[in-house]
GUKE-189443 format. One record per residue (C-alpha): x, y, z; residue in one letter. Coordinates in steps of 0.001 Angstrom, whole numbers, padded with zeros to 6 digits, always signed. Each point is the difference from the previous one (the first is absolute). Layout:
BEGIN
XYZA...
//
This chain:
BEGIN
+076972+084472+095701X-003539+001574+001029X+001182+001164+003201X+002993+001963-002018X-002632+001673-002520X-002451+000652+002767X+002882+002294+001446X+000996+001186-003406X-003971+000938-000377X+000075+001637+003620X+002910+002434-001087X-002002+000892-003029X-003079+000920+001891X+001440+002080+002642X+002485+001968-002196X-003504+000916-002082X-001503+000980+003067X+002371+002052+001932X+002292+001351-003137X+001419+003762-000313X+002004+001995-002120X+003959-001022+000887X+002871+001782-000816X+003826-000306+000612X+003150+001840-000658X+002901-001077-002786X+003441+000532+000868X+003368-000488-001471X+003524+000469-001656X+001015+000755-003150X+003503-000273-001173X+002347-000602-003186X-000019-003509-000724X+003425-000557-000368X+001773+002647+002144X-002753-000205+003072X+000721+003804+000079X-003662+000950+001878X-001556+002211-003532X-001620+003582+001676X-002875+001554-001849X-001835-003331-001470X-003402+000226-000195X-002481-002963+000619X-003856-000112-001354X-002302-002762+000902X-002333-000407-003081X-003955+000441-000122X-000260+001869+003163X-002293+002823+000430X+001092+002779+001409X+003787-001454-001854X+002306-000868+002954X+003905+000256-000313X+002966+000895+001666X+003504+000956-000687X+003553-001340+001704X+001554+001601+002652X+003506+000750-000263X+000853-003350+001306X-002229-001583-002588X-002754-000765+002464X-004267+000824-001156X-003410-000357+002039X-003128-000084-001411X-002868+000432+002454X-003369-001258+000014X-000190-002763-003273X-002998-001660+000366X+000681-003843+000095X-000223-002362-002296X+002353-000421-003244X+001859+003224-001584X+002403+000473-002648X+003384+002591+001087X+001303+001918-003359X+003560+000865+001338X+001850+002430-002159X+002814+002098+000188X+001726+002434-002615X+003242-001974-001748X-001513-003038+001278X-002320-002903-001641X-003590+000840+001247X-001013-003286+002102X-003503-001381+000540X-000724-002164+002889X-003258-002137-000067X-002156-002031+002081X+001072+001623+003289X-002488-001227+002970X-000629+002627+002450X-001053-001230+002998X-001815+001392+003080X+002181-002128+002763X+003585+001201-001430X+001725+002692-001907X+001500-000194-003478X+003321+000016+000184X+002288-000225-003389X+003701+000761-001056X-000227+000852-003611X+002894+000056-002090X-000073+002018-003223X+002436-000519-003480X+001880+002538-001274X-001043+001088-003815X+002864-000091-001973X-001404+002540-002585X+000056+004011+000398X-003007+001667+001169X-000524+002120-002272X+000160-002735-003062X-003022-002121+001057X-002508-000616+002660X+000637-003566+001887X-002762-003087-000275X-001002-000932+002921X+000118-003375+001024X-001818-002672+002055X+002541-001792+002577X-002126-003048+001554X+002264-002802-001517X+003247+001633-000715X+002684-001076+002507X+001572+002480+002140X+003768-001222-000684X+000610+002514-003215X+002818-002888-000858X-002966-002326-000618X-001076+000018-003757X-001723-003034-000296X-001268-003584+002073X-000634+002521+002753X-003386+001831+001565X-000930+001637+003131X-002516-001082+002077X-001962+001626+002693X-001136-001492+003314X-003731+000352-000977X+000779-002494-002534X+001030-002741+002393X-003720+000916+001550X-002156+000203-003099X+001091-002974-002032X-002702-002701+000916X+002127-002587+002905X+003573+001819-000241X-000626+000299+003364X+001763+003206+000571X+003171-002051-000667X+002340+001497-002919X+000751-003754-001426X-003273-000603-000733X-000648+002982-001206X+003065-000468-002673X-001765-003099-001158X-002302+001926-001595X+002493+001252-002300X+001157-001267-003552X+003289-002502+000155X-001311-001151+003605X-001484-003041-000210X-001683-002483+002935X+001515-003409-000602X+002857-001244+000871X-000343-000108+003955X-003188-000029+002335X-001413+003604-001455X-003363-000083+001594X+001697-000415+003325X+003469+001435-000477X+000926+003134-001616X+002977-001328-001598X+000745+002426-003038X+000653-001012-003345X+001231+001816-002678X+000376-001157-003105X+000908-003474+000470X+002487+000325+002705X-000002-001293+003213X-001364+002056+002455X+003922-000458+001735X+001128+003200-002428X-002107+002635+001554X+001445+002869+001882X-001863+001596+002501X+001337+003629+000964X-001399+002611+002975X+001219+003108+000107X+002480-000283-002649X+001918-002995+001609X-000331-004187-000625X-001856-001738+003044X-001136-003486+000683X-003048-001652-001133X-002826+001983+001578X-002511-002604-000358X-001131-002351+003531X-000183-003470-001041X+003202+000319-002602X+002175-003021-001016X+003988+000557+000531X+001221+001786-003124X-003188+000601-001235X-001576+003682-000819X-003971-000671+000975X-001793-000890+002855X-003432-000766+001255X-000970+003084+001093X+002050+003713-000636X+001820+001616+003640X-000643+003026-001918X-003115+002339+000688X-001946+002414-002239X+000308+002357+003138X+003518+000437-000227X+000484-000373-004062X+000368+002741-002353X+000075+000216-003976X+002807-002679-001086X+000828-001679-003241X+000030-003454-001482X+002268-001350-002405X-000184-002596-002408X+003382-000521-001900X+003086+002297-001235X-000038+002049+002857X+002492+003045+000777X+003405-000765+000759X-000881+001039+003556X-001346-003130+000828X+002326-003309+000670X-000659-003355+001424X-003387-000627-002007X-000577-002199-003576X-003506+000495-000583X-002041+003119+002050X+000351+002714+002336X-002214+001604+002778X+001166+003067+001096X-001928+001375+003201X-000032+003635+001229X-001658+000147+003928X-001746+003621+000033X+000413+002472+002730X-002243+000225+002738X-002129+002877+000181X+002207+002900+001639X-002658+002681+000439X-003018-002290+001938X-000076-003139+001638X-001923-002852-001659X-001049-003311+000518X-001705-003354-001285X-000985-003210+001286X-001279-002541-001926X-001492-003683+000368X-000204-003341-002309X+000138-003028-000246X+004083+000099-001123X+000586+002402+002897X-000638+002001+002629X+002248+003896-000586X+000279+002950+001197X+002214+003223-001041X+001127+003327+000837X+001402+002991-000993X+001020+003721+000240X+001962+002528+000950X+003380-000370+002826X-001535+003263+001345X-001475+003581-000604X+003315+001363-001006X+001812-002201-002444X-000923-001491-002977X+001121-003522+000695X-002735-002833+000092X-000425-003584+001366X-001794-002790-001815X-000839-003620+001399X-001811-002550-000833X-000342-003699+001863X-002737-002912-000989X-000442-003193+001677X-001899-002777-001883X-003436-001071+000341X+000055-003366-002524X-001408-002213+002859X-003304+001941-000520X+000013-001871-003339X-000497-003572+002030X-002912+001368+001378X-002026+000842-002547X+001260-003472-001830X+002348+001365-002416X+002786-000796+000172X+002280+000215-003073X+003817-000698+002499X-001449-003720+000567X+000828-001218+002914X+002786+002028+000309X-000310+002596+003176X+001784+003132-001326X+000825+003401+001961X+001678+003261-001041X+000772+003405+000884X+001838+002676-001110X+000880+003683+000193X+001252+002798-002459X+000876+003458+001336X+001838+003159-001193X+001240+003020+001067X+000662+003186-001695X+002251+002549+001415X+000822+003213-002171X+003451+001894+001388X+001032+003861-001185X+002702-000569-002049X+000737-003768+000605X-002462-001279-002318X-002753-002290+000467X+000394-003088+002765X-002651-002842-000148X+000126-003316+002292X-002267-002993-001369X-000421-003428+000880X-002022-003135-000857X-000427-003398+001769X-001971-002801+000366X-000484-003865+001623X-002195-002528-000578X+000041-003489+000934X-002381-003285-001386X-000408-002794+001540X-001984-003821-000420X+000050-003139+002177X-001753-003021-001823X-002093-001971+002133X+001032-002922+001940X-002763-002398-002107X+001258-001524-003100X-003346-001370-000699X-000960+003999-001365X+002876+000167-001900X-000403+000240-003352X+003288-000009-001855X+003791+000175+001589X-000321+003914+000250X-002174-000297+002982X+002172-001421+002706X+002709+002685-000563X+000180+003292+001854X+002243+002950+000141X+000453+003301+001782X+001427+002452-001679X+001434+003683+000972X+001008+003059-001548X+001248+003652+000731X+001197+002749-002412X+000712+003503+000668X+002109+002679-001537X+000398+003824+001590X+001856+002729-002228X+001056+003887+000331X-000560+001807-003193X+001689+003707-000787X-000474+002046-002617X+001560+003285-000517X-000263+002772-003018X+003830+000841-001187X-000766+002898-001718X-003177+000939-002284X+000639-002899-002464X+001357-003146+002330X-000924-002009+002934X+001674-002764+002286X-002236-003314+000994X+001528-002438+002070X-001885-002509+002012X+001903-002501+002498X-002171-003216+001246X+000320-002629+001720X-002356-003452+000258X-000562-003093+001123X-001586-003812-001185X-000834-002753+002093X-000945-003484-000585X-000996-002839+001634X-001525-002788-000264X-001111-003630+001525X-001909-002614-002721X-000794-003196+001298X-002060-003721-000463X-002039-001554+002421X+000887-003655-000332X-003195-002331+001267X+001250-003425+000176X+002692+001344+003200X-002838+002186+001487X-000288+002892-001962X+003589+000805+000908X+001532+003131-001794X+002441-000563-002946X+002363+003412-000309X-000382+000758-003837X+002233+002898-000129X+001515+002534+002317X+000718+003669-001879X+001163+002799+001250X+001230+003658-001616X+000760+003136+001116X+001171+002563-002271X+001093+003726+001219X+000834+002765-002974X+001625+003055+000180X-000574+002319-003226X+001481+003314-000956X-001476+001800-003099X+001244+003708-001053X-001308+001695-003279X+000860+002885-001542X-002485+001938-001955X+001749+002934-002475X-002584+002182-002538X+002452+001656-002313X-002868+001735-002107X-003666-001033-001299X+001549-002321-002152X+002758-001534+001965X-000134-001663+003526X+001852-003067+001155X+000208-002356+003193X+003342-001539+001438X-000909-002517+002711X+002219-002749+002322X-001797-002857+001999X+001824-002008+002908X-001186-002873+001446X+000954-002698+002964X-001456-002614+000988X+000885-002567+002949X-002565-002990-000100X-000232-003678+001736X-001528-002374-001936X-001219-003716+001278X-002262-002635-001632X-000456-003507+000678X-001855-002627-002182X-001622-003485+001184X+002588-002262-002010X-001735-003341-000705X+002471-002287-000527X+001669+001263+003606X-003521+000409+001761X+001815+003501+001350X+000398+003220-000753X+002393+001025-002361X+001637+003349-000089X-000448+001602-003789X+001021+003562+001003X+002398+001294+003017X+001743+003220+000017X+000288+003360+001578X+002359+002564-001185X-000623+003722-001431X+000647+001437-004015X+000087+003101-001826X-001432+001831-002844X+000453+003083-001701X-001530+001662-002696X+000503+003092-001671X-002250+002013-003412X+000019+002606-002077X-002780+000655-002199X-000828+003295-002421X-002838+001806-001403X-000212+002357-003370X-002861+001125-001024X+001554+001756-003887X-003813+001334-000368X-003653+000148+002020X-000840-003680-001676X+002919-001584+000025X+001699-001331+003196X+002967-002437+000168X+001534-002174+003198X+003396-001282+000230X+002082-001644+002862X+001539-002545+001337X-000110-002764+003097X+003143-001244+001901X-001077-003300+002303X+002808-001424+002684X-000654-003578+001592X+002423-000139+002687X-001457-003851+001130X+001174-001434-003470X+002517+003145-001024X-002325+000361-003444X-000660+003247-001397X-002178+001175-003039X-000364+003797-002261X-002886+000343-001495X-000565+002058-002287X-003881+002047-000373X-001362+002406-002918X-004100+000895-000663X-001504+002670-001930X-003466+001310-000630X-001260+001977-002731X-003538+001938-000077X-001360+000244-003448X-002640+002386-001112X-003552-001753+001037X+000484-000908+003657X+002376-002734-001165X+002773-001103+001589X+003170-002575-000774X+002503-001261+002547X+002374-002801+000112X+002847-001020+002121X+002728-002528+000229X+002181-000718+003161X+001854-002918+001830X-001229-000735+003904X+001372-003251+002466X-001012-000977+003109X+001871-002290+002472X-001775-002543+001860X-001217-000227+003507X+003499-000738+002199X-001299-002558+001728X+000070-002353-003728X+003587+000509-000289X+000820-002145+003093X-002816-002903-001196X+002370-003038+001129X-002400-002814-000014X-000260-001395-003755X+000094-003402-000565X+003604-001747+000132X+001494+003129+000991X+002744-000160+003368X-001869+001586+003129X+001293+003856+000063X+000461-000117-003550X-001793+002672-001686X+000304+000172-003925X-002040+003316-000545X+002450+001968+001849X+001678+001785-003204X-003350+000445-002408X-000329+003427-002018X-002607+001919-000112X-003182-000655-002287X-000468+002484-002966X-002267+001635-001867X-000353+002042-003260X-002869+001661-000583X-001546+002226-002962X-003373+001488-000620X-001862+002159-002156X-003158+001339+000750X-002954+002156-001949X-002165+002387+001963X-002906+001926-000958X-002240+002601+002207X-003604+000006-001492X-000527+002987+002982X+000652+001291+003163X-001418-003361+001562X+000402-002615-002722X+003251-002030-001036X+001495-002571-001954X+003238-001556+000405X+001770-003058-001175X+003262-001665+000719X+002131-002502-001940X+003351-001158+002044X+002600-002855-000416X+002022-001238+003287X+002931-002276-000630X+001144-001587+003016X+003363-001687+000610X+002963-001235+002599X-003626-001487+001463X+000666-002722+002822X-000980-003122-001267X+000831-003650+001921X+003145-001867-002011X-001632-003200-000026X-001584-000410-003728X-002482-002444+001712X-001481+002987+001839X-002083+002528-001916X+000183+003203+002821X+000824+003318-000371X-000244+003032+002189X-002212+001860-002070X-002924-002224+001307X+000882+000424+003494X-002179+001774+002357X+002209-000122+003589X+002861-001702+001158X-002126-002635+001429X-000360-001644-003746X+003904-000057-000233X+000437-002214+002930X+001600-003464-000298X+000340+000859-003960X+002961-001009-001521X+003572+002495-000492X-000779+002987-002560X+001714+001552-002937X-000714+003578-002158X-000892-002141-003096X-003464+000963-000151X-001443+002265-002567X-003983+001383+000325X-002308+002059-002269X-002927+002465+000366X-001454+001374-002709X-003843+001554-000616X-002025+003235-000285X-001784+001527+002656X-003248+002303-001018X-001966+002380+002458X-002802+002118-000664X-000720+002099+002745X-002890+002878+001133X+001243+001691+003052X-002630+001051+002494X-002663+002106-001254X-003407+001042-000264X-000246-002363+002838X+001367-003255-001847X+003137-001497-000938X+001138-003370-002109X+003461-001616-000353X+000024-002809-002533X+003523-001887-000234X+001086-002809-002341X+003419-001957+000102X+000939-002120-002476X+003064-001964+000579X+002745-002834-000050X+002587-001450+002790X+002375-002366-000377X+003308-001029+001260X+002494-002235-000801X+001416-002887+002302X+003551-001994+000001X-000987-001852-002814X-000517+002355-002006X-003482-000406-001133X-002595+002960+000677X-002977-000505+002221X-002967+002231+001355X+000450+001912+003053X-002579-000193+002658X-000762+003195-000384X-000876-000224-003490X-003995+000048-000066X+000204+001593-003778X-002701+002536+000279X-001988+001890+003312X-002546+002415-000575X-001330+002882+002545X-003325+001878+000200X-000025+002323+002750X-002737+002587+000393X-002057+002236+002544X-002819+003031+000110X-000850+002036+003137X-003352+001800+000739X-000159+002664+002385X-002735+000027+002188X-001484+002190+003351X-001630+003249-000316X+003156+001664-000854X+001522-002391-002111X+002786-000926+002948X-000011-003055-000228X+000733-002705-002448X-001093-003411-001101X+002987-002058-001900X-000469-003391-002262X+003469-001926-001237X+000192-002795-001785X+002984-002648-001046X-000005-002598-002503X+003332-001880-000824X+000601-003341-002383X+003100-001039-000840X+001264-003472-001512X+000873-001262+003349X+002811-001618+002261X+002665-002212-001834X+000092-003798+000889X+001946-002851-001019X-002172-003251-001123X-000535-002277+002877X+001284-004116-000947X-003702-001218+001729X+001101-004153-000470X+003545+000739+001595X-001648+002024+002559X-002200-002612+000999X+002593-002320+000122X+002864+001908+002422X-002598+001725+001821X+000807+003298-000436X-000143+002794-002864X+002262-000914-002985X+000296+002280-002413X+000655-000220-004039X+003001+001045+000177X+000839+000427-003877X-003159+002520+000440X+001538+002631+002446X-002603+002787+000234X-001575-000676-003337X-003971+000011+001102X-002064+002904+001412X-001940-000806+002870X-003097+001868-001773X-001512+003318-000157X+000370+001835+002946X-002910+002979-000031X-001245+001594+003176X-002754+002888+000591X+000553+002753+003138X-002600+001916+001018X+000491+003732+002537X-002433+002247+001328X+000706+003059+001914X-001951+002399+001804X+001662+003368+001599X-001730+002572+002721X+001107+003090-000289X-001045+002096+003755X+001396+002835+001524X+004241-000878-000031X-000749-003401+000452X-000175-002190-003049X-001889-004295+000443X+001086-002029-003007X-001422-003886-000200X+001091-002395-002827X-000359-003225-000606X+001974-002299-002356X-001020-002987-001399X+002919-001953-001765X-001230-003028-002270X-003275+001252+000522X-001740-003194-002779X+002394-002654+002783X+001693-000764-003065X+002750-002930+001000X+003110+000334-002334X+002712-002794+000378X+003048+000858+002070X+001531-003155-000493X-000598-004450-001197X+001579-002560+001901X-001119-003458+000493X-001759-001163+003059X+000844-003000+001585X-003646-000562+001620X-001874+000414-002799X+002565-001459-002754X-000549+002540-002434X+001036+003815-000700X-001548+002350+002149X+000208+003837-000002X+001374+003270+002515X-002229+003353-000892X+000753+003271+000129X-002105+001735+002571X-004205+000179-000469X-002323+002926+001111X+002174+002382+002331X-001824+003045+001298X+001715+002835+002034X-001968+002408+002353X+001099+003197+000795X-000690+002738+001820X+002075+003506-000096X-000337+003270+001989X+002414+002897-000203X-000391+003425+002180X
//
């Protein structure tokens, strides 16, 4: 710790010393935001600066503004017909140019009856189908929120109806929303569904240890947390939806940067001096050993590596439209051999090992072409791929240490999607979206369990093969006046594995009332099939080998409704609150009335194995309010306070109602920062964030201590299922930044400090055998992150 603020102290003295007026150009696009048609004669002001700097669109919609001194700057974007926009909190930075795409709303009022408001876009999501449950979020965000570690999950955290229970949250970034299991989430890039872009995932799961996804390559995305558009399929409970930005086509640029999650380095610019096309890569390699070094270790024993690498390019045409190649992919493997001395062994869990391997990648071809002034064509074709595998084992002392095969897995999963969109704006008023998805899938699935009674392996899950999907939307927007803005549409769903199919029916509106007040509610159906691989689960007790009795289940469902209140004290200050109501039904439960499961508590497939044969006779509920009071970044601080109150509960085979895991009833955020510039000409800056969360903590079932004691092993109450809390889980994050602003080069050095009081919340009680009496898994203790960051 004194070594890292010694070096924090070292970049403060020398920027001090050696600092200099900095300045940098802004660049960008401006176009309509539902047509894309590139909007000539805009104009663009950045506030407060003297002489006033500005520029005005090209007639391809394209602005430069030269020499803005760096630092933070707010863009008033207006154009006549069109809402005036304001932009805030944009950092300009010595190292690298500005670049935006800006996308301005049509006013649906004359000219010459009224003069537009202006309005403050830093939370608004981009998708004009999105009404409520949904915000934008910027990539600075996954950097400034104290330990969100530049990943977008963590980030999302932060947010009210995201809570940190239910799963390993201080080490995972499992996300979830509103009681649901983390399973429903959907993660989108570039307008099309891709695997779990998370290292370190579990099979069917949406989180991961640590993101594949880099703030280098990100651009502004959204987040959703219920009754989403009828664009989106295959998701119960959230939604990210990821843009990748365009690499710089006019200059090339470049960063490298060094912690102790990884080492990464990216690049960008232009094909060449002629076009406009431009390349953008990124690759990272991990660094977590350095961790074991300095004695902190928060993997264990574990010994975990990763890489990954996100790229896109950008390639305009005259006339064809606009072609764009991305791709994202990742391994990382973990491994841990016990030692060969039982004598150091302090419970059963430290003669088994395991090695464990994964690999995901998806590459895509995106076009996008104008039909006319008022439509455009997106498709996007991608294809990807999952692999699995892994090796557990015992060490078994009285015969030598000899190795005892626990289970054998292996899965590979390859996806082909097709996703084509088309985007009509009849007037100011009127604009809809028609859309079709196709999916296959081929996939060869193996797992093998240690079967007691056999003292072998037994085979729980074999099967290759290949399925379909196909999905197809329609969704429509009227806005009858400036305030008032109503969604409609409509989501068909095709499971060619089980032959099931769902509509699903979405509406939202939103009102503005005089005041800077705001209503909105929505109502819509959404389903999402489970992972493939739980449809061929053949290895539940009784059951004939090959037989597999999930092989027909529907799809899970979900009805949701909210209303929500909103009210803007000023340009920077917000209110809003959220009441909602899911009902959830056809759930997966098991048909024996002795068991009390249900998929809604699931995490990956890897809690489904050995269970017994399922049945949609499951019901669930989610029901709370979610309240957010917000000061976007200015006069050099910012504060997010976020409360969630809330219940979860599902319903087994018998009938009777019980909590979810999930279901922590309350979490509370405080989220803050300030920045101070510093140096001689105010260049460079100083940055503080802090992080408090509490929250009622993770759901546990009563442990039967005199039966435990007596078998030898955990027995639960069973008449208790998930009635206790575990207790309150709270946690404090600290960040501190410092950026160097020099001649185009940029230094940036942060360090994160998650749990920063080495507060140990309880993961998990079980009983322990050697000491005959409960003992206790923790959530991770004091975690600090180093970084350092330079772009030129």
């Amino acid at each position: 710790m004194k070594q890292c603020l010694f070096l924090l102290y070292g970049c403060l003295l020398s920027g001090a010393l050696f600092a200099q007026e900095q300045t940098q150009s802004i660049r960008g696009t401006i176009v309509d935001k539902e047509s894309q048609l590139p909007l000539a004669g805009a104009n663009v002001l950045v506030e407060k600066t003297i002489p006033l700097l500005g520029s005005s669109t090209e007639e391809d919609g394209t602005f430069e503004i030269l020499d803005v001194p760096v630092g933070r700057h707010t863009l008033v974007v207006s154009y006549l017909g069109y809402q005036p926009l304001t932009l805030a909190n944009q950092l300009v930075i010595s190292g690298k140019q500005l670049v935006l795409e800006i996308e301005l709303e049509e006013s649906t009022i004359a000219m010459e009856e009224v003069v537009v408001r202006g309005r403050e876009d830093e939370v608004t999501a981009m998708n004009e189908m999105a009404l409520v449950s949904a915000r934008a979020f910027s990539v600075e965000e996954t950097a400034r929120y104290a330990a969100s570690f530049h990943d977008p999950a963590r980030m999302a955290r932060n947010y009210a109806g995201v809570s940190a229970t239910g799963g390993d949250s201080d080490l995972f970034n499992e996300i979830i929303v509103r009681g649901n299991s983390p399973r429903g989430v959907l993660w989108r890039m570039e307008g099309i569904e891709i695997p779990n872009p998370n290292h370190f995932g579990s099979l069917g799961n949406t989180g991961g240890g640590i993101s594949m996804l880099s703030s280098s390559t990100l651009s502004n995305s959204d987040f959703y947390t219920g009754a989403f558009p009828a664009e989106f399929g295959n998701a119960s409970s959230g939604v990210f939806d990821l843009n990748l930005r365009k690499g710089n086509d006019q200059r090339r640029e470049y960063a490298f940067m060094i912690g102790l999650l990884g080492i990464e380095a990216a690049a960008e610019g232009p094909f060449s001096t002629e076009g406009r096309g431009s390349y953008l890569v990124n690759v990272r390699y991990s660094t977590l050993s350095a961790l074991s070094a300095l004695g902190l270790n928060p993997a264990g024993d574990v010994l975990p590596a990763y890489g990954d690498l996100s790229f896109k390019l950008h390639i305009p045409t005259q006339g064809f439209g606009q072609f764009s190649v991305f791709g994202l992919g990742g391994f990382n493997d973990a491994y841990f051999e016990p030692e060969r001395d039982s004598t150091v062994w302090f419970d059963s869990e430290d003669r088994e090992g395991f090695v464990e391997t994964q690999k995901t990648g998806v590459i895509g071809l995106s076009h996008k072409i104008l039909l006319g002034a008022n439509s455009y064509l997106q498709t996007v074709a991608a294809a990807s791929t999952e692999e699995y595998d892994g090796d557990g084992y015992t060490l078994v002392p009285s015969e030598g240490y000899r190795r005892q095969q626990e289970y054998l897995d292996a899965f590979n999963d390859r996806t082909f999607r097709l996703s084509s969109t088309y985007h009509r704006k009849i007037d100011a008023r009127n604009s809809y979206k028609l859309g079709a998805i196709a999916t296959h899938r081929s996939f060869d699935f193996s797992s093998r369990y240690l079967d007691d009674d056999l003292g072998s392996l037994r085979t729980y899950l074999q099967q290759d093969g290949s399925s379909q999907q196909f999905q197809a939307f329609g969704q429509y927007r009227w806005r009858p006046s400036e305030r008032l803005t109503l969604t409609g549409g409509v989501h068909y769903n095709y499971f060619g594995l089980t032959g099931d199919w769902t509509l699903e029916p979405r509406a939202a509106a939103k009102l503005e009332l005089p005041g800077q007040n705001t209503i909105s509610a929505a109502v819509g159906l959404h389903s999402k099939p489970e992972h493939p691989s739980f449809y061929f689960i053949e290895g539940a007790d009784g059951a004939e080998p090959g037989d597999q009795p999930n092989a027909h289940l529907d799809f899970t469902k979900s009805f949701h409704a909210v209303l929500g209140y909103g009210h803007r004290f000023n340009t920077h200050l917000r209110i809003h609150a959220e009441l909602y109501y899911q009902h959830l039904y056809d759930v997966p439960v098991e048909r024996d009335p002795a068991e009390i499961t249900s998929m809604l508590n699931v995490l990956s497939i890897w809690d489904l194995l050995g269970t017994g044969a399922a049945i949609n006779s499951g019901r669930g509920r989610n029901l709370g309010l979610d309240l957010t009071i917000e000061k976007s970044f200015s006069h050099n601080y910012y504060f997010l306070v976020t409360t969630s109150l809330y219940d979860s509960q599902f319903r087994a085979i018998n009938g009777s109602w019980y909590n979810t895991r999930f279901n922590s009833r309350y979490q509370c955020n405080f989220i803050g920062g300030r920045e101070w510039k510093l140096g001689r000409s105010d260049d460079n800056i100083l940055g503080f964030n802090l992080k408090a969360i509490v929250n009622g903590g993770e759901r546990t079932t009563p442990i039967d201590l005199a039966q435990s004691r007596e078998r030898g092993y955990t027995v639960y109450q069973s008449d208790r299922t998930l009635e206790a809390l575990a207790g309150t889980y709270y946690r404090f994050d600290l960040g501190m930044s410092y950026t160097i602003n020099r001649p185009k080069m940029t230094h940036s050095v942060r360090l994160d400090i998650q749990n920063v009081t080495n507060r140990l919340n309880i993961f998990d009680t079980y009983y322990s055998q050697a000491s005959m009496n409960l003992a206790h898994e923790y959530h991770t203790g004091l975690f600090p992150v180093l970084s350092y960051r330079v772009e030129f």
